[in-house]
N, C-alpha and C positions, 0 to 999 in steps of 0.2 A: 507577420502573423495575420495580420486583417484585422481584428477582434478585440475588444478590450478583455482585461484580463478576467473580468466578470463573466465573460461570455466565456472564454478560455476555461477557467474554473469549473464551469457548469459544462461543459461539454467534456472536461477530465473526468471530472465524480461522475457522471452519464457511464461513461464509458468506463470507466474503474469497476465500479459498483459491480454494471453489468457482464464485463468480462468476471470478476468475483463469481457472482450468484450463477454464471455457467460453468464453474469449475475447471476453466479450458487456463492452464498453468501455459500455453502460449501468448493467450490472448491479455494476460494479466502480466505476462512479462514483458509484451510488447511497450507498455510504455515507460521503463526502464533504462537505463545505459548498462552497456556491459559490468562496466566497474563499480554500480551503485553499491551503499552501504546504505541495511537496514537494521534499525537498532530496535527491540522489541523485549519486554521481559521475557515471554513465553519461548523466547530461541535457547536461553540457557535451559529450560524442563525440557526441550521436546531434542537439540544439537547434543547439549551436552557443552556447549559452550562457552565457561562460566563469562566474557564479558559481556552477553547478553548482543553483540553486535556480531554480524557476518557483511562478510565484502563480495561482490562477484556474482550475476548471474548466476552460476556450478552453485555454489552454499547458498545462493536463497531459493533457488530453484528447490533445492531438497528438504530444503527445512518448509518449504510451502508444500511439494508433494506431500511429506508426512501431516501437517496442520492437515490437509484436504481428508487424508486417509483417517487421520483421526476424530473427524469431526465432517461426514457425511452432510449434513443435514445442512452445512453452513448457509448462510443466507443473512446479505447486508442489506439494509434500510437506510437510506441518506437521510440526515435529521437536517444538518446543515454544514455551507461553505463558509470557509474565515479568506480573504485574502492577505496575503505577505506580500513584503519584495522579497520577487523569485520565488516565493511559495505559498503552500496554499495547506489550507486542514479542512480537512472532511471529518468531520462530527456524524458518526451515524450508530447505528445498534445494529449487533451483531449476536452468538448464541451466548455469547460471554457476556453482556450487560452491554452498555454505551462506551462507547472505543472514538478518541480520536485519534487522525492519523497528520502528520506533517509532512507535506515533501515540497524538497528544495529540487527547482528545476535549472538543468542550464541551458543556453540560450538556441538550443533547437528544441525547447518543450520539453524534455524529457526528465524522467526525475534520477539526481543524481544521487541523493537522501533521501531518507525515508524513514521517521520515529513512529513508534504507537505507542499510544499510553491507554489505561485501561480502568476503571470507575475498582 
């Protein structure tokens, strides 16, 4: 990697954030694995999902197109980074109040998981 994970971290939220606040549903799923699983309460209102978790670029793709469609205006503000092993939370505010998010990466960066929890 080159980087300590600190610099790694800040150059993810960089670029999370910012792919986010461009609404480009490619740019936001590039840093992803295929097979990631994200768990969110807001997937059972919006999927229909009741365990609140989808697996699979196809079901998070769509449950994020709909989030985008239903909430134009979105736009994230990074408050702050936490570091884990293998993961990292991003603490920021969104139009929903202060949201953090966890993701567990594997060993080429990418995030394999992915939880939000929400104020």
């Amino acid at each position: 990697m080159g980087c300590t994970i600190k610099e790694f971290a800040q150059h993810f939220a960089d670029e999370w954030v910012a792919a986010w606040n461009s609404h480009d549903l490619k740019k936001i799923l590039s840093h992803y694995t295929d097979d990631f699983e994200m768990s969110s309460p807001y997937i059972a209102q919006v999927t229909g999902e009741p365990s609140s978790i989808l697996k699979g670029k196809k079901a998070v793709r769509a449950y994020w197109q709909k989030g985008l469609a239903l909430n134009p205006a979105l736009h994230f503000e990074l408050l702050n980074i936490l570091l884990g092993v293998d993961s990292i939370t991003l603490y920021y505010r969104s139009s929903r109040g202060n949201v953090t998010e966890v993701f567990f990466f594997n060993s080429s960066n990418q995030v394999m998981k992915a939880a939000a929890h929400y104020e």
